[in-house]
C-alpha positions, 0 to 999 in steps of 0.5 A, a space after each residue: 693541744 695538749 692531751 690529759 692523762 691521769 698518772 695512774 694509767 702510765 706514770 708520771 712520764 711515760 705515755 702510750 707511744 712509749 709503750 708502743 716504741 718498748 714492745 716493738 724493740 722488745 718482741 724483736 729481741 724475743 721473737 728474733 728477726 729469723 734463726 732458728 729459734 725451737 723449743 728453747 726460745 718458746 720455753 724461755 719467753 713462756 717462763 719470763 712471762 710465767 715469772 712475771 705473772 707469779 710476781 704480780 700475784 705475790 705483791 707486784 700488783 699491789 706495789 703497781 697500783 699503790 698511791 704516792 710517788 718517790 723521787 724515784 724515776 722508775 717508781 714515778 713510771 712504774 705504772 707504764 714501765 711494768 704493764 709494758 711487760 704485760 702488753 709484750 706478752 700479749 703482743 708475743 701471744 698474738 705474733 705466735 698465733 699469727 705465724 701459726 694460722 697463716 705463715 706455716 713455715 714461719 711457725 716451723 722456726 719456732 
């Protein structure tokens, strides 16, 4: 059978396995299998997401929730294809604190 989803909530064709699929090949390519990764890492996944955030308060929100699609196939999937960033940051959050509070030498190459 076959689910119902409205287009607002992921777009036109992306869905939520999507997502899934986005944020465990992104996180890898941010967080890295291992390495060192310091200072530099943190501070350069702080400040794409800090830039992300100041776009969605300078008009990307408004441009995410508005009504109508293009022909487009980004602005068809906009919904999805830019929360996918919000839910990596989320996701990149959560895997620090992890490390943190349970892999101390883990959190050490961070």
């Amino acid at each position: 059978t076959q689910s119902t989803q409205h287009v607002s909530e992921y777009g036109t064709h992306w869905n939520f396995f999507f997502t899934l699929c986005a944020i465990n090949i992104l996180s890898e390519g941010l967080l890295g299998a291992g390495g060192e990764g310091g200072w530099s890492r943190r501070g350069g996944i702080l400040l794409a997401f800090s830039v992300y955030q100041f776009a969605l308060t300078q008009g990307l929100q408004k441009y995410v929730e508005r009504e109508g699609r293009t022909s487009n196939i980004f602005d068809m999937n906009r919904e999805g294809l830019l929360g996918t960033l919000g839910y990596l940051s989320l996701h990149v959050v959560a895997e620090f604190i992890g490390r943190v509070a349970f892999w101390r030498k883990d959190a050490e190459k961070w």
